[in-house]
N, C-alpha and C positions, 0 to 999 in steps of 0.2 A: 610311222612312229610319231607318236605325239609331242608336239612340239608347244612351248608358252611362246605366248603373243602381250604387246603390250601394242594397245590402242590408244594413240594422240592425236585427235581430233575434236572438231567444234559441231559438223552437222549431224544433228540426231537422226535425221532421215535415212542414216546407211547404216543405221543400227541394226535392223532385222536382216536385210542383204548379206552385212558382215556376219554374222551369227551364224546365219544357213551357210555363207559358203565356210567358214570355219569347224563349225560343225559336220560339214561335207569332205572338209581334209581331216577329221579327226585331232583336232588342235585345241588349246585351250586360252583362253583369253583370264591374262593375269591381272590387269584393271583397263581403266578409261579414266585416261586423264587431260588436261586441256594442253593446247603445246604453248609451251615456256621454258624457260633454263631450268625449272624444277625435272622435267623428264629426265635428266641426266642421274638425276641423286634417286627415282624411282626406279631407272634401269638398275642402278648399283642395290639397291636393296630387293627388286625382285626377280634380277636373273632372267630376264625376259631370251626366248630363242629369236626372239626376231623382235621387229619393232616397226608396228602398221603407223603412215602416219600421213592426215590429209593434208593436200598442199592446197591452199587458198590465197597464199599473197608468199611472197619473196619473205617475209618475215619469217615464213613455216618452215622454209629452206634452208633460213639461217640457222633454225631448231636442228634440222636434220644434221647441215655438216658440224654445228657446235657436237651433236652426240656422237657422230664418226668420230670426231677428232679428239674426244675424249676417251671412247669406249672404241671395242672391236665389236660390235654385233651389226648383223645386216640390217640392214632398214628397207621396208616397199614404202614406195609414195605413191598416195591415193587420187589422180587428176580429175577433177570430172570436165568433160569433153566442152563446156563450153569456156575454161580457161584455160584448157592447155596450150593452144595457139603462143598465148604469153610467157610460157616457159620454153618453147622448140627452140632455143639455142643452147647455150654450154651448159645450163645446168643436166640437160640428158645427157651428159656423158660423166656426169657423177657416176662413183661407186655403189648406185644403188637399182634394187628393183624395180619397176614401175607397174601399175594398172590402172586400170582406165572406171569408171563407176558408169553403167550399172557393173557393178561387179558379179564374176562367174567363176567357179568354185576352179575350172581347169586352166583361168589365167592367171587364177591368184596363185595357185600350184608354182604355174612357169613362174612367176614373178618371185616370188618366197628360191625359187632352186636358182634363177638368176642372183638375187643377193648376196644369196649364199656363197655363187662362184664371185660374182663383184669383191666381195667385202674380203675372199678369201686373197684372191689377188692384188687388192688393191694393199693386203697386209704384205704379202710376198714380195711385192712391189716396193714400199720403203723400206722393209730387210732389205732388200737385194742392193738397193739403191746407201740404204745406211754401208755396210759391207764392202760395197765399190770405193769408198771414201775410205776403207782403212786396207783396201791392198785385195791385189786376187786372189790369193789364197783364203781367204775369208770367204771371198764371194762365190768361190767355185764350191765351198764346203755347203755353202745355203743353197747352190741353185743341183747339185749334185742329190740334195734329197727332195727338192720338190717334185711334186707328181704330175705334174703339168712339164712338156718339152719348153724349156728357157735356153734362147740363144740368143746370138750379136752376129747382126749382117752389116758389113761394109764394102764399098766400092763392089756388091753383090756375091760377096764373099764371105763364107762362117769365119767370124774370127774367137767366137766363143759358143759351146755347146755343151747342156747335161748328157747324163746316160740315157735321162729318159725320152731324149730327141730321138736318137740314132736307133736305139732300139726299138722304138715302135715304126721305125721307118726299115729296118731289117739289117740295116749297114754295119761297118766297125768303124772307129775315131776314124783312123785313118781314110778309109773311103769317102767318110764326107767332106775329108779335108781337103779331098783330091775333088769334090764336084761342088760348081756354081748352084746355090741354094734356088735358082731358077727353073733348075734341072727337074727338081724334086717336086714341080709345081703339074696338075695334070694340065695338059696340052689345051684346055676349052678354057683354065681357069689363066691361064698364066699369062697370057698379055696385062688381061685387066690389073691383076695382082702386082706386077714387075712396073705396070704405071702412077698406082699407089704409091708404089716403095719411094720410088724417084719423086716423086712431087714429095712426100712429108720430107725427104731428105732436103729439097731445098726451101723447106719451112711453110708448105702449104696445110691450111688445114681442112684435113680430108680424113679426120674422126679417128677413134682409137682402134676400134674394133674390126675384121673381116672375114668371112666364113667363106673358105673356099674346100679345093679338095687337094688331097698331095696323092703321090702315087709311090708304093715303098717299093724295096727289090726287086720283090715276087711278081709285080704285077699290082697287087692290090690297092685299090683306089680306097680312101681315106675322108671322112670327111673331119676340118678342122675350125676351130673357132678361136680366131689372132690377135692379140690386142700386142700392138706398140708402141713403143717411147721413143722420144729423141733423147738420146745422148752423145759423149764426147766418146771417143774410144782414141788414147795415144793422139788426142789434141785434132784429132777428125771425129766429123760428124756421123754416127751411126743409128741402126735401134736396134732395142732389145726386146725383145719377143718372146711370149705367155704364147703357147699352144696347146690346146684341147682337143683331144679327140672327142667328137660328137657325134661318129658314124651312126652309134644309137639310137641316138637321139633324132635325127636325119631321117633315119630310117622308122623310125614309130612316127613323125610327123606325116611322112608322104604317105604311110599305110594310114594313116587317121583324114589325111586330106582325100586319097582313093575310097575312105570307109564314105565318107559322107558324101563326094561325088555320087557313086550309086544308090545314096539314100534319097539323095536330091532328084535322081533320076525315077527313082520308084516312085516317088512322090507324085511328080510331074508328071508321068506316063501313068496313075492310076487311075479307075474307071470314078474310081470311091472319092466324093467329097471331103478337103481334108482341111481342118482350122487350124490357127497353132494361137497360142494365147502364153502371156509370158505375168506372173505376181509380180507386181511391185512393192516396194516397203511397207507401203501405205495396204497391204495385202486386197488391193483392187488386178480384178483380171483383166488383164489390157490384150486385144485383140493384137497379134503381130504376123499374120500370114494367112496363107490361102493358096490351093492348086487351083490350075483350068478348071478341072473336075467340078469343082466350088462352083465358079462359075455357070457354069453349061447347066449344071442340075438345080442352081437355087432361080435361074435366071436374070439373074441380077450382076452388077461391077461390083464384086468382094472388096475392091478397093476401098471402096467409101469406108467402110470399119477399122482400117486401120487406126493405131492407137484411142483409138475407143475403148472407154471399159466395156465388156461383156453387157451391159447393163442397158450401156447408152448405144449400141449398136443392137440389141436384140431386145426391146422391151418388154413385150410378153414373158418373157425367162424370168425377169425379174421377183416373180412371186413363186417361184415354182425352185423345187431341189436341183434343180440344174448348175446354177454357179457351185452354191457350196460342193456337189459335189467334180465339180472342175478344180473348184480352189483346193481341195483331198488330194488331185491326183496331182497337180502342181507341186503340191508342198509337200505331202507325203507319199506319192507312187501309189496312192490307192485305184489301181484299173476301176472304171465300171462303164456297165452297159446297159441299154435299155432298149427293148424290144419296138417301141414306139413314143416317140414326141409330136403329140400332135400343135403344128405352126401356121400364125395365120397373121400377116402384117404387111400393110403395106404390099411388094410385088411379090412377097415371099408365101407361101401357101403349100402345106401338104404336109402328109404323115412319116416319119425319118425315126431310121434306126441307128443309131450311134452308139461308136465305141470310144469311152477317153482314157488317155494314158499318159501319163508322166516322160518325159524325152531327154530331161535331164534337170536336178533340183530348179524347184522355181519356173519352170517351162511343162508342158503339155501340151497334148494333139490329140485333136478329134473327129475320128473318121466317120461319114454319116451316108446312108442310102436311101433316098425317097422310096417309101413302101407305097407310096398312094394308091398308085395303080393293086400292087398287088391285095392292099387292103379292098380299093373294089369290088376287085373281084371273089374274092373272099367273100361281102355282103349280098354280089350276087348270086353266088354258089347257096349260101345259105335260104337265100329267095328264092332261089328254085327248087332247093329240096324241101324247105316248107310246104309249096306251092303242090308239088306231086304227090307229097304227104294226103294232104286235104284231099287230092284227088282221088289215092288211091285210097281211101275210109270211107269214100264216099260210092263207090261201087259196088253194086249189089254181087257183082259175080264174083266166084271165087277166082281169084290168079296169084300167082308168084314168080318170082325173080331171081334163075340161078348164076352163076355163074360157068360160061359152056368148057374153059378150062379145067379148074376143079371140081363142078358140081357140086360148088357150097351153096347154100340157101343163102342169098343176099337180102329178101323182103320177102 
C-alpha cells in the first residue's frame, strides 16, 4: 500500500539511494525539506505517512522529538555509520525507527513497520499512563481494546491483564490469576527473562524492549516482543507491559536467514566464477565480492578489488559495453549474457563467458567461465579441417567418406 513520505535532511548524496529504495516499497515522497521547527507546520499541511529524517548532530534529534511531541506520525532516523557510535546511548530507545545508510529497500521496510509499532505504542503508552491518573476504570476501558496484550507484574504476580493477553495465551481471567507470570515463559527463555524483570525493578537500566517466547495452554510456543515501564502499582513498584505477538514475523526471518544460508553455500561451493558489485549514489559500480571459484579460475587474490569501481579494478572494460550494461542489471534487473569477453591485463588473461543479473535493486552478480581452452580448441578443429580439406582437392583419385552407422555420405 502506498504510503507519503516526508524527507528532512541536508545530504544530497542519499538522494538517488532514497528514491530507489522508496520507489522499491512503492511509496511516494511528498517533499525535501531542510530540518528546522518549520517541519512541524509542513507535517500539518502535507499529511505525511511517515517522516524520513537524517541525523547528523543532536540538533537533528531535537527536530525529531520536537515533531513526536507535537504530531502522532512515526518518524525513521537516517544514521550513517560513521556517527552513529555518538548516538549508542538513550536516544536509541526513542519512539522511533532507525536505518543505517547505505540504505536497502528491505531495511527501510523493517524500519518504516518498526515506527509504525514505536509510534503506535508510545501513543498507547501516554493513554494508558493519562488513564491511570484518573482511576482504573478508565484504564481498564483503554487497555481492554488495545490489540497488543497490556498487563501489570508485581512481586511476579499479574496484578492487572487485557482480554487480549489471556486469550492469545488460551487461558480464562481466572487461570492467570491462579499462575506466576514466570510460568508462562518457555523453559530456555525464562531465567534470562525473570533476571530482567528483577534488575529494572530495582532501577537498573537494562533497556525497554525483549523478544523472548511464551508458551500458551496447548503447548504452543509463541514468539513475543515486550517493552516495559516502571511504574507505582498501590504505592509499590511494578511494570506494565506491551506485548506482540511476532511469531510471523520470527518465523519469515529464520526462513529468509535459512534462504540466504543456502545461497551463500551455492555460491561458495560453485565451480563457476562469481562477482558481486553493488551502485552507489554517485551511480559508480563498486566491486563488493567474490567466490573461491573467482579465485582459482582468474588466478589472482579477488581481494585486491574490493571497493574498487569496476573501472579502477578492471581497466580494459572501461571502453567496452560491459559496465553500462552491469549498471542495466543493478538498477533495472536487466539479465544479460555474453558468449565471449575477451581479457588480457596484468596476471589476468583469457576468453570468459558471463552471465549478469540483478540480486536485489542497486546490487548484481556476475557469473563467468573461462572458454579459453575450449575456444582453442575450436581454432584448432577448424585447422584441421581446413587442413584436410586442401588435402582431399588435391587428390587425384576418386574417394569418399561414409558414415558405417547410417551410410550417409559425409565428403
Amino acid at each position: 500500500m502506498e504510503k507519503k513520505v516526508l524527507i528532512v535532511k541536508t545530504d544530497p548524496s542519499i538522494d538517488s539511494v532514497l528514491h530507489t529504495a522508496l520507489n522499491h516499497l512503492s511509496h511516494s515522497i511528498v517533499a525535501t525539506i531542510e530540518p528546522d521547527r518549520n517541519a512541524v507546520d509542513r507535517v500539518l499541511s502535507d499529511h505525511p505517512d511517515f517522516v524520513l529524517l537524517e541525523i547528523n548532530a543532536k540538533a537533528d534529534l531535537d527536530i525529531a522529538l520536537y515533531v513526536n511531541q507535537k504530531l502522532s506520525v512515526p518518524i525513521v532516523l537516517i544514521f550513517n555509520t560513521s556517527n552513529l557510535k555518538s548516538f549508542l546511548t538513550d536516544e536509541l530507545n526513542l519512539p522511533f525507527g532507525y536505518v543505517l545508510t547505505p540504505i536497502v529497500p528491505e531495511q527501510l521496510a523493517a524500519a518504516f513497520e518498526f515506527a509504525t509499532y514505536a509510534n503506535r505504542i508510545c501513543q498507547e503508552v501516554h493513554q494508558t499512563e493519562d488513564n491511570l491518573s484518573h482511576g482504573i476504570d478508565k484504564y481498564k476501558t483503554v487497555i481492554d481494546n488495545a490489540n497488543d496484550a497490556i498487563f501489570v507484574i508485581q512481586d511476579g504476580e499479574y496484578r492487572l491483564f487485557n482480554s487480549t493477553f489471556y486469550e492469545e495465551l488460551g487461558y480464562t481471567e481466572e487461570e492467570v490469576l491462579a499462575i506466576p507470570f514466570a510460568e508462562h515463559i518457555h523453559p530456555d527463555d525464562k531465567e534470562w527473562v525473570v533476571d530482567r524483570y528483577l534488575k529494572r525493578i530495582i532501577g537498573e537500566d537494562i533497556g525497554d524492549v525483549n523478544v523472548f517466547r511464551v508458551v500458551s495452554k496447548n503447548g504452543e510456543v509463541r514468539w513475543v516482543e515486550n517493552k516495559s515501564v516502571m511504574i507505582e502499582w498501590e504505592n509499590q513498584p511494578a511494570t506494565l507491559n506491551f506485548s506482540a505477538d511476532i511469531t510471523d514475523r520470527q518465523i519469515a526471518q529464520k526462513e529468509l536467514e535459512t534462504s540466504e544460508r543456502r545461497f551463500r553455500n551455492v555460491v561458495e561451493s560453485s565451480p563457476m566464477g562469481l562477482f558481486l558489485y553493488r551502485l552507489d549514489p554517485g551511480n559508480r559500480l563498486i566491486f563488493s565480492g567474490y567466490n573461491p571459484a573467482a579465485n582459482e579460475i582468474l588466478g589472482v587474490d579477488c581481494s585486491q578489488f574490493m571497493g574498487k569501481t569496476i573501472e579502477e579494478a578492471f581497466p580494459p572494460l572501461a571502453d567496452t559495453e560491459v559496465p553500462d550494461r552491469y549498471r542495466k542489471a543493478a538498477a533495472q534487473g536487466i539479465q544479460w549474457w555474453s558468449e565471449q569477453i575477451d581479457y588480457e591485463y596484468e596476471a589476468i588473461k583469457g576468453a570468459f563467458e558471463i552471465q549478469a543479473f540483478q540480486t536485489s535493486p542497486g546490487n548484481m552478480a556476475v557469473y563467468f567461465f573461462d572458454i579459453t581452452e575450449r575456444k582453442q580448441a575450436d581454432i584448432a578443429l577448424k585447422a584441421s579441417e581446413r587442413r584436410f580439406r586442401q588435402l582431399a582437392e588435391n587428390i587425384r583419385e576418386i574417394f569418399w567418406i561414409m558414415s558405417p552407422e547410417s551410410g550417409q555420405l559425409l565428403y
